[in-house]
N, C-alpha and C positions, 0 to 999 in steps of 0.2 A: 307751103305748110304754114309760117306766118305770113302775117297779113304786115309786118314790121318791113320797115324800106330799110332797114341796118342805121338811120341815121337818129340818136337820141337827145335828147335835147335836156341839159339839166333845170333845174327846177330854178326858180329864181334868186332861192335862199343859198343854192351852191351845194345843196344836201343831192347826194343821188341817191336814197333808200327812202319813203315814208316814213318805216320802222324806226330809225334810226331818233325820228322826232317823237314817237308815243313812248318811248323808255325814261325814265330818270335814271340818275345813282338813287342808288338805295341811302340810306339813312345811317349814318355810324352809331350803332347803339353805345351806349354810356355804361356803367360800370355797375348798374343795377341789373342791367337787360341783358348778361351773359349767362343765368341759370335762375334755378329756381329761385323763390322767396328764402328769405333768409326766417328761420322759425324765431319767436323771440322765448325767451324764457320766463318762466311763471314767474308772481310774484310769490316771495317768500309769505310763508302765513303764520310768523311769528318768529320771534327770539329764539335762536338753538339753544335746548338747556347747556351747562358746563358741562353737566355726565357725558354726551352726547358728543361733544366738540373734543374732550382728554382722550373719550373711546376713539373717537377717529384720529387722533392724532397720531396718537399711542401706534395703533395699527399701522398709521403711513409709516413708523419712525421703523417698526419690527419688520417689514416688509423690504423696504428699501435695505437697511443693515444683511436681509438674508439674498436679496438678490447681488448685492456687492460681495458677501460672502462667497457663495456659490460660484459666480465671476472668477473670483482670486482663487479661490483654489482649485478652478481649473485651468486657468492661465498656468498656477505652480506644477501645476501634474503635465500638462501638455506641454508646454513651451522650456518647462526649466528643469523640466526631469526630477523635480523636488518633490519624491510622494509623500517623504512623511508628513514635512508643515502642510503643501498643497492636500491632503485627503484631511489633515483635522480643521483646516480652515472650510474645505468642500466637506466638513460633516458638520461643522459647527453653524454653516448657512442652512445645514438641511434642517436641522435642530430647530432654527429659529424658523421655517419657513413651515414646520410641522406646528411651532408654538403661535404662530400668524394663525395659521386656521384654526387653530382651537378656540383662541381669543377673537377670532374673528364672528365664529358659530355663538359664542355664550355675550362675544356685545351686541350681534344681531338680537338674540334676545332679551337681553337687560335695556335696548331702544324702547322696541317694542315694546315691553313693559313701563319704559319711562312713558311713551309718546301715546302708548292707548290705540296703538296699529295693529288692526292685525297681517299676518302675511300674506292673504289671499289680496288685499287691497294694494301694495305696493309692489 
């Protein structure tokens, strides 16, 4: 069935596969080459007015108080069995977290009126 005498002879270089010499390792890629591009961010196209910088600030400042809020006076109700303080501390986050979006809707548009945006563009 073969034509093979059973006796093989190695190659000279000591390799017994051809294969074995057409492969390399592959290339360790670097710290670039593990995902996509990295997107950069626009440049800024001017100076934020002040109105614009107090509005958002304001917002981060009423926002974070009502999630800390909200927080503690469920910690007080659940863990401490404390309903009275726990629900007016978990109603005085809700307060603030209803006055977050109010103030949030009317600085969107006093931006908007500062900056000459309309909402369909942003």
């Amino acid at each position: 069935m073969f034509d093979d005498d059973g006796e093989h002879e190695p190659p000279p270089d000591g390799r017994q596969f051809d294969a074995v010499t057409r492969f390399e390792e592959p290339e360790e890629p670097g710290p670039g080459d593990l995902g996509p591009p990295v997107p950069e961010p626009p440049e800024p196209s001017g100076e934020t007015p002040p109105r614009v910088q107090l509005l958002f600030w304001a917002l981060v400042v009423v926002f974070n108080l009502a999630v800390l809020a909200v927080g503690v006076g469920l910690v007080l109700i659940l863990f401490d069995g404390n309903l009275t303080l726990g629900g007016q501390v978990l109603l005085v986050g809700l307060v603030l977290l209803g006055y977050g979006i109010y103030r949030y809707r009317d600085a969107k548009r006093e931006i908007e009126a500062l900056t000459g945006e309309d909402e369909a563009k942003g």
